[in-house]
C-alpha positions as CSV (number, residue, x, y, z in Angstrom):
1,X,104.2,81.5,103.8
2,X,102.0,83.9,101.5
3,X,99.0,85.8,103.1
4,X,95.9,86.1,101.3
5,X,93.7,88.8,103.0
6,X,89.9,89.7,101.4
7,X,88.7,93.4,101.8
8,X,86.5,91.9,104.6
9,X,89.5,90.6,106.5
10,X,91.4,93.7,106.1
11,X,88.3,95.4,107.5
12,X,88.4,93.9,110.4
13,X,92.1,94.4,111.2
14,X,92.1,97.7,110.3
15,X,90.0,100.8,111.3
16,X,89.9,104.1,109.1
17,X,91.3,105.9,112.2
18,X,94.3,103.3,112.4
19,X,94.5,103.5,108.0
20,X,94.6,107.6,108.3
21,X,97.6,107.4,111.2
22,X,99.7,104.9,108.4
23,X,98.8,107.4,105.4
24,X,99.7,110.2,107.4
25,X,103.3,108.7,108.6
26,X,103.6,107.0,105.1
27,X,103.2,110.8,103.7
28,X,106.0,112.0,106.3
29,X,108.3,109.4,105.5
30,X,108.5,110.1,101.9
31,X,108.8,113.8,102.5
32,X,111.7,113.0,104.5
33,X,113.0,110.8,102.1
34,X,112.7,107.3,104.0
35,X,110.3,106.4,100.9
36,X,110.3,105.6,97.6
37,X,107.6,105.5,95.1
38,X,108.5,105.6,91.5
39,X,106.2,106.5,88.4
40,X,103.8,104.3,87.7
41,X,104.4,101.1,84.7
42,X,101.2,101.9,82.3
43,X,100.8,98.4,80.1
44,X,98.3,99.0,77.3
45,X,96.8,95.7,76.5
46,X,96.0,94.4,73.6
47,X,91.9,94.0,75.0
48,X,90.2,97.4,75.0
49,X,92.1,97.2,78.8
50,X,95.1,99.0,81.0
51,X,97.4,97.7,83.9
52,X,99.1,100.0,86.1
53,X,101.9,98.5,87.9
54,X,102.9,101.0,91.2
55,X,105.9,99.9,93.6
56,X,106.9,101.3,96.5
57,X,109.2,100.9,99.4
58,X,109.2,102.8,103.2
59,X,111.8,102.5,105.4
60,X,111.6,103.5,109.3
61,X,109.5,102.1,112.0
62,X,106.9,101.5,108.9
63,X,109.8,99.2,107.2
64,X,107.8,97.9,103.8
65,X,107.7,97.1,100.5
66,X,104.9,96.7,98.3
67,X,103.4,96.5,94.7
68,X,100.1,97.4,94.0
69,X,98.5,95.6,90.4
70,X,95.4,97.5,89.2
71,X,93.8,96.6,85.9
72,X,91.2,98.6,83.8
73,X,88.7,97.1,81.9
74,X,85.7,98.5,80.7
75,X,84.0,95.5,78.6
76,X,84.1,93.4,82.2
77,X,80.4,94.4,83.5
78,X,79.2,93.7,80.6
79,X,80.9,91.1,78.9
80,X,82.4,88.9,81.7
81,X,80.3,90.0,85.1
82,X,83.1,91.6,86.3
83,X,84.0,95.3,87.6
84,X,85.6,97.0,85.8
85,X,88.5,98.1,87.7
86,X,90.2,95.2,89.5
87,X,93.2,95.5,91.7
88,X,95.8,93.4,94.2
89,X,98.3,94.5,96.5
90,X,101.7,92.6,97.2
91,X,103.5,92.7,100.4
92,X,107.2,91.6,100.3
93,X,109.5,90.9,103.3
94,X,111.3,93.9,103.4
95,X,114.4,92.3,104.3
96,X,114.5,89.0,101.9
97,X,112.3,90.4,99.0
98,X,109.9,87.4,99.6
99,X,106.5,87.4,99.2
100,X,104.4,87.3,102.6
101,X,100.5,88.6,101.3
């Protein structure tokens, strides 16, 4: 079953001090080569518009895999009430590749 968390819900479940302590480990991880993060997918569409497609994968205690979407648009305020940059984040089940938020 897919999880769909807002910014507000992920507020709540997580504190900055808590986020820090993950970016931190996440940081040592990779260092130590339990990570994986390769270079960014740039799509140039054919709008006056950008995605950025950025996978990654952490092993360890951490154990996840995860594929953050961000698009960049600049006409959005203006032509569609939008902001400009949007962006998602998919979790996968780091065992079966499924997709659980």
């Amino acid at each position: 079953m897919v999880r769909i968390l807002t910014k507000e819900n992920v507020a709540q479940l997580l504190n900055m001090s808590d986020a820090l302590k993950y970016v931190e480990e996440a940081y040592k991880q990779l260092t130590l080569g339990n990570a994986f993060v390769p270079q960014r997918i740039v799509i140039t569409d054919p709008a006056p518009g950008l995605t950025l497609i950025m996978p990654g994968i952490i092993g360890g205690e951490m154990s996840a895999l995860a594929t953050k979407i961000v698009s960049v648009y600049k006409q959005n305020p203006e032509k569609y009430n939008m902001p400009t940059v949007l962006a998602k984040v998919m979790i996968q089940d780091i065992n079966t590749g499924d997709i659980v938020g």
